[in-house]
N, C-alpha and C positions, 0 to 999 in steps of 0.2 A: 353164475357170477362167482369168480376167484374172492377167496378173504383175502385182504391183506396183511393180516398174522400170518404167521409160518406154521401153527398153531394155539387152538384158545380152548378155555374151557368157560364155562358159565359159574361162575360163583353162587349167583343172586341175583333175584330182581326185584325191584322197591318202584309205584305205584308215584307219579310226578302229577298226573291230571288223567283226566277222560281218553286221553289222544296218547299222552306221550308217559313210556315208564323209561328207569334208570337198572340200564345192564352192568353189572358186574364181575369181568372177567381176568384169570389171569392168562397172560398174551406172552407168546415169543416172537420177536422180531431179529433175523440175522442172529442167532443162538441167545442173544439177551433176555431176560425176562422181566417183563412189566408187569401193572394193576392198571388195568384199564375203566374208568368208569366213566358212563356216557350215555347221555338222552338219547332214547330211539324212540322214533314217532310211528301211529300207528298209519299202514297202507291200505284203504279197505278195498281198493281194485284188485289184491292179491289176498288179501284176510293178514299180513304178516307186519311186524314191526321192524322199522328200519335204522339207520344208523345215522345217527346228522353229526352234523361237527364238534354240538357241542358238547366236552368233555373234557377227559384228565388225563394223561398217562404219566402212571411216575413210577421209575426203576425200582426193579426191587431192592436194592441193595440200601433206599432210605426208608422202606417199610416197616421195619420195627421203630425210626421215630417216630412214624405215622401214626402207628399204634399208640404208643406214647402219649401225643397228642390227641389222636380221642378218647381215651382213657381219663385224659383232664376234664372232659367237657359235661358242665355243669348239667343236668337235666332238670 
């Protein structure tokens, strides 16, 4: 199976339930570059985690608001 990045790299990965964790990559598409972050559920007919729809992708060029923004956020 083709990715549909142009290329990705894995950042990180953070632990959503039993089944499903949250991948962390940054992606090119058509020369652009994103922050992709996105629920992948686990497959255990192949042992691998997969890719579902739900998630985020957002340009990098609004990245350091981003930043910004969880930098605010109270713990």
């Amino acid at each position: 199976m083709s990715s549909f990045w142009d290329s990705e790299e894995l950042l990180g990965k953070l632990p959503k339930n039993s089944r499903e964790e949250i991948h962390i990559k940054q992606v090119v598409k058509n020369g652009k570059e994103y922050l992709d972050i996105r629920t992948f559920w686990y497959d255990p007919a192949d042992d691998t985690y997969k890719p579902s729809q739900k998630g985020v992708t957002i340009p990098f060029e609004v990245i350091a608001e981003l930043k910004s923004i969880i930098q605010n956020i109270k713990e």
